[in-house]
C-alpha positions as CSV (number, residue, x, y, z in Angstrom):
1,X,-70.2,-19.7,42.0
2,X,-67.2,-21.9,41.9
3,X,-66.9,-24.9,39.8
4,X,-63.9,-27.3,38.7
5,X,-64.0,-30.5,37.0
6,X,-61.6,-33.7,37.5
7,X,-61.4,-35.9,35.0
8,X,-59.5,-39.7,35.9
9,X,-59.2,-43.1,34.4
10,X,-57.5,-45.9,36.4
11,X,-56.4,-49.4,34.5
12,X,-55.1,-52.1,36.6
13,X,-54.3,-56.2,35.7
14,X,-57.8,-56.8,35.2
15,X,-59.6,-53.4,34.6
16,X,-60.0,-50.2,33.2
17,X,-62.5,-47.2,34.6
18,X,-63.5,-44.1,34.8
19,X,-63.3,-42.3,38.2
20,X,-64.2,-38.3,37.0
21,X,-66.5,-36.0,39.2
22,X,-67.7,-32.2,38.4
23,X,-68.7,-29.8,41.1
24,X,-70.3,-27.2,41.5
25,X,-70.6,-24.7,44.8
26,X,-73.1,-21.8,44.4
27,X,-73.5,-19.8,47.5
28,X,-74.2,-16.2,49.1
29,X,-71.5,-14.4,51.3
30,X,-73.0,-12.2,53.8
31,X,-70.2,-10.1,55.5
32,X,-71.1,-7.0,58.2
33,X,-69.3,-5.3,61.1
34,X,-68.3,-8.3,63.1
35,X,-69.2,-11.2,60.8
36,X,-69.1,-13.2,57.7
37,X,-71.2,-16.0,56.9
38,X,-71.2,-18.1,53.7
39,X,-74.6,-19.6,52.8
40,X,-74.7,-22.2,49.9
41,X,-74.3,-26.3,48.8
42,X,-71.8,-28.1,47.5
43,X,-73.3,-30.0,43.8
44,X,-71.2,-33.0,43.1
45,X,-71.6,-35.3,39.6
46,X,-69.8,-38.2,39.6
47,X,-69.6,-40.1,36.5
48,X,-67.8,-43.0,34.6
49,X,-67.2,-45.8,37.1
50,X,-70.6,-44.8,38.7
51,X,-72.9,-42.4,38.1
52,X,-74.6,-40.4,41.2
53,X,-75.7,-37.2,41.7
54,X,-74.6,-35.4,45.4
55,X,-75.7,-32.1,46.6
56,X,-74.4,-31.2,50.3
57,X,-74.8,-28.2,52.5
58,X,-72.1,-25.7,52.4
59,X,-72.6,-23.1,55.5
60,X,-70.2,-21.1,57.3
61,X,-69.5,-18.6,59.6
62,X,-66.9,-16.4,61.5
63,X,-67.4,-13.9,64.5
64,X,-64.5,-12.4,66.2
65,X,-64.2,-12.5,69.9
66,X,-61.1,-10.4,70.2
67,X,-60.1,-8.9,66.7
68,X,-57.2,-10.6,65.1
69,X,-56.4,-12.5,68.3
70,X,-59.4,-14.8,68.7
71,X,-62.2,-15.6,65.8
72,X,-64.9,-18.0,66.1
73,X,-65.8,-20.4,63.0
74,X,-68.4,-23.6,62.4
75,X,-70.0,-24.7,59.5
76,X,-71.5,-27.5,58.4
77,X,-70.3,-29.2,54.9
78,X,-70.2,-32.4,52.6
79,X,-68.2,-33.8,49.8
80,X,-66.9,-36.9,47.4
81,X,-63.6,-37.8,48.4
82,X,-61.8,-39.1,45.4
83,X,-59.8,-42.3,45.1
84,X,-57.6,-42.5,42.8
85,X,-54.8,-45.2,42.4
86,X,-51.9,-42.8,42.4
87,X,-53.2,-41.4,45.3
88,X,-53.5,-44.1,47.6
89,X,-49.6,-45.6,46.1
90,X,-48.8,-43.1,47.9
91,X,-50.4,-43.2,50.9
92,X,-49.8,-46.7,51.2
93,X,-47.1,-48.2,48.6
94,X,-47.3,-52.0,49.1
95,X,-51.0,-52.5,47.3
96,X,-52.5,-55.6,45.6
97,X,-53.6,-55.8,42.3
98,X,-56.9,-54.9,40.7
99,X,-58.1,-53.2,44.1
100,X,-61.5,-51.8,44.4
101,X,-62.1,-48.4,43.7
102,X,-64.5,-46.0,45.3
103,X,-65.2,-42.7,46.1
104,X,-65.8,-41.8,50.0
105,X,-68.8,-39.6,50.5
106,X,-68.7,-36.9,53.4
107,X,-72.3,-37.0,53.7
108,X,-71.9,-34.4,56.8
109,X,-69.3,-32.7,58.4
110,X,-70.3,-30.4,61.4
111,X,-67.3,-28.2,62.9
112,X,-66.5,-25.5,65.2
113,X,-63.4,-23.9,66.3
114,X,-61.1,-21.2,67.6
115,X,-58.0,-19.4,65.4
116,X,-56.4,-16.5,65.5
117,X,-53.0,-15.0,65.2
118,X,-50.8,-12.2,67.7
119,X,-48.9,-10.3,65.8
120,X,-46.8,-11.8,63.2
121,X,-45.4,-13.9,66.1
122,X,-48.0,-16.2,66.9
123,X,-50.9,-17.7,65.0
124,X,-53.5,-20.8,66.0
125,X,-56.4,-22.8,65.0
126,X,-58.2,-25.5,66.9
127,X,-61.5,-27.1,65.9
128,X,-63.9,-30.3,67.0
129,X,-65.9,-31.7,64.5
130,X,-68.3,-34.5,63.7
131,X,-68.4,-36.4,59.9
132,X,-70.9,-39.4,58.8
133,X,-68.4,-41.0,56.2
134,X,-69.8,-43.6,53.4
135,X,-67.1,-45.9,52.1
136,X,-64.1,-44.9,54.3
137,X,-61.2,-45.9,52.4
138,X,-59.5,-48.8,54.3
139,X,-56.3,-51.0,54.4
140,X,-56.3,-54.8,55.1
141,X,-53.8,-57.6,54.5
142,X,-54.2,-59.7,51.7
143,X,-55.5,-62.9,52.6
144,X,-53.1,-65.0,50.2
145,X,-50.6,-62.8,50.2
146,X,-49.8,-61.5,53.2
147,X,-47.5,-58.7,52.2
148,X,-50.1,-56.8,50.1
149,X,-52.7,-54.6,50.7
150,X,-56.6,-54.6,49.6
151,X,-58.9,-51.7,49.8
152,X,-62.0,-51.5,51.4
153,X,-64.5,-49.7,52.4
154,X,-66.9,-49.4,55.4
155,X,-69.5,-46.6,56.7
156,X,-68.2,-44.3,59.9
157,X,-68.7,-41.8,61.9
158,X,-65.9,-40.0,63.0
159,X,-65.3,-37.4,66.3
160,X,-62.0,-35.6,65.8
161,X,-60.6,-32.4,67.6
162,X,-57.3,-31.1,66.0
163,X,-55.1,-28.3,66.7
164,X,-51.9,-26.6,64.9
165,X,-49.3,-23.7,66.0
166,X,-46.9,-21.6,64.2
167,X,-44.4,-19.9,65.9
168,X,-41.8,-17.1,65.0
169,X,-39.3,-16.8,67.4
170,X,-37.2,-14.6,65.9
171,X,-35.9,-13.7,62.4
172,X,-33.9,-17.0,62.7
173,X,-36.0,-19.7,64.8
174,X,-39.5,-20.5,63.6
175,X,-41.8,-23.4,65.0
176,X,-45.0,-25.1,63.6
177,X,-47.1,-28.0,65.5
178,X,-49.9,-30.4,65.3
179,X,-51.8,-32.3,66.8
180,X,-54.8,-34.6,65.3
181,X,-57.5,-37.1,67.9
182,X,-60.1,-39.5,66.2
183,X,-62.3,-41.4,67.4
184,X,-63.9,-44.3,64.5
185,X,-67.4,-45.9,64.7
186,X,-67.6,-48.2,62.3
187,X,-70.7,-49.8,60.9
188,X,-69.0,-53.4,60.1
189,X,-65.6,-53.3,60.6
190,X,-64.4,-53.8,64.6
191,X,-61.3,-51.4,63.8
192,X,-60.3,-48.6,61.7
193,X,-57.3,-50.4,60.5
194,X,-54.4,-48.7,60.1
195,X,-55.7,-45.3,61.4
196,X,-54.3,-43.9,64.3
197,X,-56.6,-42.4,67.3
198,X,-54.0,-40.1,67.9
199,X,-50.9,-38.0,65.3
200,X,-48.4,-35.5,67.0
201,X,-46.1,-33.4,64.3
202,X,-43.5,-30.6,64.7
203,X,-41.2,-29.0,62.7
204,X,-38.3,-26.7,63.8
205,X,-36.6,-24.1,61.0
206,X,-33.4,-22.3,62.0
207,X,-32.1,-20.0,59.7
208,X,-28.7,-19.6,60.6
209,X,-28.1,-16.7,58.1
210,X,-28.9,-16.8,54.5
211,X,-27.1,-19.7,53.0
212,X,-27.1,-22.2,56.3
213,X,-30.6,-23.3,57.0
214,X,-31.1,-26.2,59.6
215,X,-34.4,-28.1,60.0
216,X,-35.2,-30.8,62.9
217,X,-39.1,-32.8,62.7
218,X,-40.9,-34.8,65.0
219,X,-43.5,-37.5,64.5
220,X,-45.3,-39.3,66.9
221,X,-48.1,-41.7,65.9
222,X,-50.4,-43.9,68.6
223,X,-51.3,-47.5,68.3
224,X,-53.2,-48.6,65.3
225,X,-54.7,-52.1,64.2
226,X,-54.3,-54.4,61.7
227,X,-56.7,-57.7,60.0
228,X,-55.0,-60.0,58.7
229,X,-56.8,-64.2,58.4
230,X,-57.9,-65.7,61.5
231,X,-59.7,-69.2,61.9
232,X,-62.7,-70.5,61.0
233,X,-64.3,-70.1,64.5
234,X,-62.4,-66.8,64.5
235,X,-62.0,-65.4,60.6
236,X,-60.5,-61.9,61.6
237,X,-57.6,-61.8,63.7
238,X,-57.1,-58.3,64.9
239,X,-52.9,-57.3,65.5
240,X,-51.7,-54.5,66.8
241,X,-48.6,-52.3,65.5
242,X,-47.2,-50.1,68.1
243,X,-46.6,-46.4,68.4
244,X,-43.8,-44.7,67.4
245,X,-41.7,-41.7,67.5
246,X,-39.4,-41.0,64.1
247,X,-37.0,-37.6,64.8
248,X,-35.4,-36.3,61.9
249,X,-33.1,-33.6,60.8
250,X,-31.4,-32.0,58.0
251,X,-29.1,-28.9,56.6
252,X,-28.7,-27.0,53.3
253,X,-26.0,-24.7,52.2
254,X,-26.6,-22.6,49.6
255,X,-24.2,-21.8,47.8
256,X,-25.5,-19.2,45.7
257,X,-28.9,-18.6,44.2
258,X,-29.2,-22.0,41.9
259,X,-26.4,-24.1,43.8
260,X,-27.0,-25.5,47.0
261,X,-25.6,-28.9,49.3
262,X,-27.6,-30.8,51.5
263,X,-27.5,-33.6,54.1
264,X,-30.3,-35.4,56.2
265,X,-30.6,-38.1,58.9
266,X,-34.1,-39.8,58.9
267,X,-34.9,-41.9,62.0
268,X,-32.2,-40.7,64.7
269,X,-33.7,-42.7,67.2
270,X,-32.9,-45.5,65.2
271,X,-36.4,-47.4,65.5
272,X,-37.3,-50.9,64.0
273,X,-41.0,-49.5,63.8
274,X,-44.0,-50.5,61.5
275,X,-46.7,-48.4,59.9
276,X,-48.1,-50.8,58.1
277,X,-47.8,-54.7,58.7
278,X,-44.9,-57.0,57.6
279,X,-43.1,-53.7,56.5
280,X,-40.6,-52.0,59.2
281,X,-39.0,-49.0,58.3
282,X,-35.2,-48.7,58.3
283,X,-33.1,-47.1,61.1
284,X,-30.6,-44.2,61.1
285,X,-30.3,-43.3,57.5
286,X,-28.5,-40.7,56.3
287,X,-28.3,-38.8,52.6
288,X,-27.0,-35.7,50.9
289,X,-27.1,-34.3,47.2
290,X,-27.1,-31.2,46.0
291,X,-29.9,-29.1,45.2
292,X,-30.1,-27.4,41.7
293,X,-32.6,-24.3,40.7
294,X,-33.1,-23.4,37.4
């Protein structure tokens, strides 16, 4: 059995609630020569705010194809997704006042995939799945002022297929990956605003010996959509903000143990892009510091 409890009040301008949930997830683990499967449910209690009781399936398996190098998983799961103002400040920094609160419900996520791992070298995971989301948290444009966000909330289903990489060159060069597809169907709203269809990531580490370390990332986001006031015959007007690519890198020196310098170059491309409406991010920008361990 495995249990935790989260316990959260959020005040704003004109409120203050509770937002606290307890779970609970008994299950079974069957494991043989070959196999393991989980068997059990997920029992979630929110409370405060709202009061709801959620129990969800909570089944999973693995079966090795080739030992180490190639495992089979699937499962099918549920959950509350918290939301929590700190949160979502941080997923999104430019909010309104007073927005609306409320927790997203995985009512079902069905997933399958492949992973596996050669040698210390080379690991992998790639899986497809399937959710039915209630209240998928959701950015807009504020309709009187523009340059803030609201929160709201709509019913989806949700296709996806992701897949990550690490790789380990050598002692020095190591190499990590990822790449995320959705796919939104949403019950009322024509777009998943601000949710890309498509997310590439990479990261490169090169440790030049052990007090130079250099890093280099890559970002790549598709297209996404934005709804902002429209016209009476027309009320949403649906804008698009454009992909983009942001490259960064950076380097440390350590000095010793506790001491160490720094510098880092965000956006080398130098690109005037948006992620979320009315808000472009700035172009080359470069910062150091120092780096202090005690």
């Amino acid at each position: 059995l495995n249990a935790s409890a989260d316990l959260t009040a959020v005040k704003d301008v004109a409120y203050k609630i509770g937002n606290s949930i307890l779970r609970a997830n008994p299950y079974i683990k069957l494991q043989g020569k070959g196999f393991v499967v989980n068997i059990g449910a997920n029992v979630v209690q929110e409370f405060g705010q709202r009061s709801r009781t959620n129990i969800f399936p909570a089944v999973s398996a693995e079966l090795p194809v080739v030992t180490d190098y190639a495992i089979l998983f699937g499962g099918v799961n549920g959950d509350v997704l918290k939301t929590s103002l700190r949160d979502i400040s941080l997923e999104n920094p430019f909010l309104n006042k007073d927005i609306s609160i409320n927790n997203s419900v995985e009512k079902m996520n069905i997933y399958a995939g492949l992973k596996g791992n050669a040698g210390a070298e080379f690991g992998y995971k790639v899986i497809g799945f399937y959710k039915t989301v209630n209240d998928l948290l959701l950015f807009v444009n504020n309709p009187s002022e523009i340059n803030r966000f609201n929160a709201i909330y709509d019913n989806s289903k949700i296709f996806g297929l992701n897949g990550q990489f690490n790789v380990k060159a050598s002692e020095l060069l190591s190499l990590t990956g990822k790449a995320e597809i959705y796919n939104y169907e949403l019950e009322n709203e024509k777009e998943a605003w601000f949710k890309p269809n498509l997310r590439l990531t990479t990261n490169a580490r090169f440790d030049l010996n052990e007090k130079v370390i250099i890093e280099g990332e890559l970002l790549f986001q598709g297209e996404t959509s934005a709804r902002t006031p429209g016209t009476i015959s027309n009320p949403v007007n649906v804008v698009k903000v454009k992909s983009f690519m942001d490259v960064s890198a950076g380097a440390e020196y350590r000095i010793n143990n506790k001491l160490g310098v720094f510098l880092r170059a965000n956006n080398l491309l130098g690109q005037s892009y948006q992620k979320y409406l009315y808000y472009s991010r700035l172009g080359l920008t470069l910062f150091g510091g120092l780096n202090y361990s005690f």
